[in-house]
N, C-alpha and C positions, 0 to 999 in steps of 0.2 A: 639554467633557467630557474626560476622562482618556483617552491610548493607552492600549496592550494591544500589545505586542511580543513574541514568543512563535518558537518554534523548532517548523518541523512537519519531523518525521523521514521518513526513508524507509523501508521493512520491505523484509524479504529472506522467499523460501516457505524453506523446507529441504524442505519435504514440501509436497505438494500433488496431493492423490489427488480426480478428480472424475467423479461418476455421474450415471447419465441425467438426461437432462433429465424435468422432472418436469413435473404437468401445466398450473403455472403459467408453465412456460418456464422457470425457474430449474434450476440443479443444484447440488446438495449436494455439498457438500465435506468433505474432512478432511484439516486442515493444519497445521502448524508456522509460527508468525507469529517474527520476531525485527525489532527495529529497530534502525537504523544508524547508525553518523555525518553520514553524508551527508544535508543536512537544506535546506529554503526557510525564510526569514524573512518571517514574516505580521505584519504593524502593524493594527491595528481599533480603528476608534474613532466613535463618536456624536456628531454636530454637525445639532442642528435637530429637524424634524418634522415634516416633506414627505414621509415615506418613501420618499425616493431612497437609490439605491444608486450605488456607485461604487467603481468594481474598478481598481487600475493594475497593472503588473507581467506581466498575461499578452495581450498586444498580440499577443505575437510568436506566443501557441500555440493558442489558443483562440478561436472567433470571439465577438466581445462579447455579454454578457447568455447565454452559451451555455456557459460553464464550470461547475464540481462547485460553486465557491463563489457562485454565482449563486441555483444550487439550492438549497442550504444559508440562505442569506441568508431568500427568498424562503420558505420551510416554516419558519424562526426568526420570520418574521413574523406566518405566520397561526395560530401555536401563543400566540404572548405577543400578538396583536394592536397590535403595537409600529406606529407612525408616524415613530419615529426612524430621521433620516436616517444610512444605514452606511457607512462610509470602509475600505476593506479595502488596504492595499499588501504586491503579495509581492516580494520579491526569490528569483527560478526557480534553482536549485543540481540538480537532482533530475529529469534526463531525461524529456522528454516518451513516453508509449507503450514502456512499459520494463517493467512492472513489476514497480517500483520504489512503487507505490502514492503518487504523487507530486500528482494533484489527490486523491487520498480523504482522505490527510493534512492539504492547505491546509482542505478542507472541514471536518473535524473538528473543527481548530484556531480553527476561523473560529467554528465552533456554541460552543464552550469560551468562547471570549475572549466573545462575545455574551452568552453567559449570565452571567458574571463582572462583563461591565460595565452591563448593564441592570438595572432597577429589580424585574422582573420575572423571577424565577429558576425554571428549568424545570426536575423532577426528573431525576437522571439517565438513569434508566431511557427519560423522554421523548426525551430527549437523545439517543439509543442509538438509537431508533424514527425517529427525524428521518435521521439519520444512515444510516441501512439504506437508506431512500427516496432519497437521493443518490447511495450507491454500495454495493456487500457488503464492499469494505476497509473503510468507514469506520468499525465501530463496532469493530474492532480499537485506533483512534487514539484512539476514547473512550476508554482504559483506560489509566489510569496503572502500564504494565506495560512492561516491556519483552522479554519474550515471553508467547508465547501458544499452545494449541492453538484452533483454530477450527473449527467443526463449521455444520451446516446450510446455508443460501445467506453466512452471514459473519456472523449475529446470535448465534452460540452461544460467546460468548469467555470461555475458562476458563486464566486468569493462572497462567504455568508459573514456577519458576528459572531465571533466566534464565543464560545461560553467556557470559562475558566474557573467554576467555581465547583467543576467534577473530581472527583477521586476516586479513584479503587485498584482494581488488582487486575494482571492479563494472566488468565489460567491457561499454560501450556500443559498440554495431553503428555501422557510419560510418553506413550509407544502410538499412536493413534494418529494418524494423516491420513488426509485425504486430499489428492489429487484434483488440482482446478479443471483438467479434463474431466475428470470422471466425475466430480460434480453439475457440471451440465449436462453433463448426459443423462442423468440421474434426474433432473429439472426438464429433460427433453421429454420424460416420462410421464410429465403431470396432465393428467385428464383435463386440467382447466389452468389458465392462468389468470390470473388477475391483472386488472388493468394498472398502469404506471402510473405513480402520484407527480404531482403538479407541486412546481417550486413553494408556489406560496404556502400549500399545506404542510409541506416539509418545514419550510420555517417558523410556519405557528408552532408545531408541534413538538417541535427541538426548543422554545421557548418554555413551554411547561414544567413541571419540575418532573424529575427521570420516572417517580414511582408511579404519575400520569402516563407514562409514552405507550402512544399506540405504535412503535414503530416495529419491523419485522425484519427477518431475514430470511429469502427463500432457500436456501443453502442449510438451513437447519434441517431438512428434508434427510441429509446423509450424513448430519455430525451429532455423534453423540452428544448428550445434553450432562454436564457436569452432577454428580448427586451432591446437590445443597441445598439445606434450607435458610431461604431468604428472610431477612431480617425487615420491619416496615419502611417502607421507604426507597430498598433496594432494587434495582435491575441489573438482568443477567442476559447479554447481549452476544450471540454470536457477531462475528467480524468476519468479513469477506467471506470468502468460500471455505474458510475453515481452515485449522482445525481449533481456533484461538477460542476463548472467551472472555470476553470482559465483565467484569462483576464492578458495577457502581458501589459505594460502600464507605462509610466513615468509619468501619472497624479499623484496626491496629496491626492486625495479621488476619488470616485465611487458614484454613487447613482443607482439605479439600481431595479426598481419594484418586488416585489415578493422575492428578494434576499437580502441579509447580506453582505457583502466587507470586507473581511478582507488581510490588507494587510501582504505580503510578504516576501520573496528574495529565489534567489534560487543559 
């Protein structure tokens, strides 16, 4: 049977406002999704009808059979009741515990290419449901969009204009993670939350130029803050629950203690 080679992107938050935990343990959010250059290379492909699986490329980050594209695989199965055996290879670009939404993406891609290459094609919408149950980035990566506002636990994705005219750097921490558990927990602790923004203000506000943006991340709560002094014009944005940052920027290179620069676009 036929590969499937495919590019899974990385997203950046701009905004990422999030409220109590609700009674299912989830919390709702309201976010600004944008995707990256910085991307993994996922291969998938169908050989046989054993229903084995077989994952290369994440050796080094994930303990086997315990990855986002396992789980993905694994819920593609018993939605199409497929017996074909799955071949997945990533080649990893896309920091582990960053995020950088970097397994929700492989997962996405992996459920897309699945569906593309089997006999048995899943509505989207299903597709989007499957994807929820792996992770709440992932059905942002369903969308062939490249921004987004994103609302509820990460299933409410309403495809924005997206803006192309950013540049800068994503600061990876040398030794420094933090744990998407332990960051909500960490947010379970706050004396007050602030109320959830509303689409429209998200997308005035993403219109303005970056060194205006009122925009925030609650997550900054438990990630170190990069030591740099910012240049006029610039912004220095955590992303997702950490441990990444993005630095907006027309410089040339970055130096930046404790951190990696890796440049851009978005």
């Amino acid at each position: 049977m036929p590969a499937l080679t495919v590019n899974a992107y990385a997203k950046v938050n701009w905004h990422l406002a999030v409220g109590e935990r609700r009674s299912d343990g989830y919390h709702p959010i309201a976010s600004v999704f944008q995707r990256v250059s910085m991307h993994d290379v996922v291969t998938v492909s169908m050989q046989g009808y054993q229903s084995r699986t077989t994952i290369t490329g994440l050796e080094d980050y994930v303990q086997a059979g315990h990855s986002t594209v396992d789980k993905a695989v694994s819920l593609w199965r018993k939605a199409t009741l497929s017996k074909a055996d799955v071949l997945v290879s990533i080649k990893k670009n896309i920091p582990v515990q960053s995020g950088l939404g970097g397994g929700s993406s492989n997962a996405a891609a992996v459920l897309l290419a699945l569906n593309s290459l089997a006999d048995v094609k899943l509505p989207f919408e299903t597709l989007c449901r499957l994807g929820l149950e792996v992770g709440c980035d992932v059905p942002f990566f369903m969308y062939d969009c490249d921004a987004a506002c994103v609302f509820g636990i990460g299933e409410d994705v309403h495809p924005i204009t997206a803006r192309h005219d950013l540049k800068g750097f994503v600061l990876i921490p040398y030794d420094e993670k933090v744990s998407t558990a332990t960051a909500y927990n960490a947010l379970d602790r706050r004396k007050s939350v602030p109320a959830l923004d509303l689409e429209d203000s998200l997308v005035n506000e993403y219109a303005k130029p970056c060194g205006q943006w009122r925009f925030r991340n609650d997550f900054k709560l438990v990630n170190k803050r990069p030591n740099l002094g910012l240049e006029e014009g610039e912004r220095l944005l955590l992303t997702g629950s950490g441990s990444c940052w993005i630095l907006l920027s027309d410089r040339d290179a970055i130096d930046c203690n404790g951190f990696s620069a890796v440049s851009v676009t978005f």
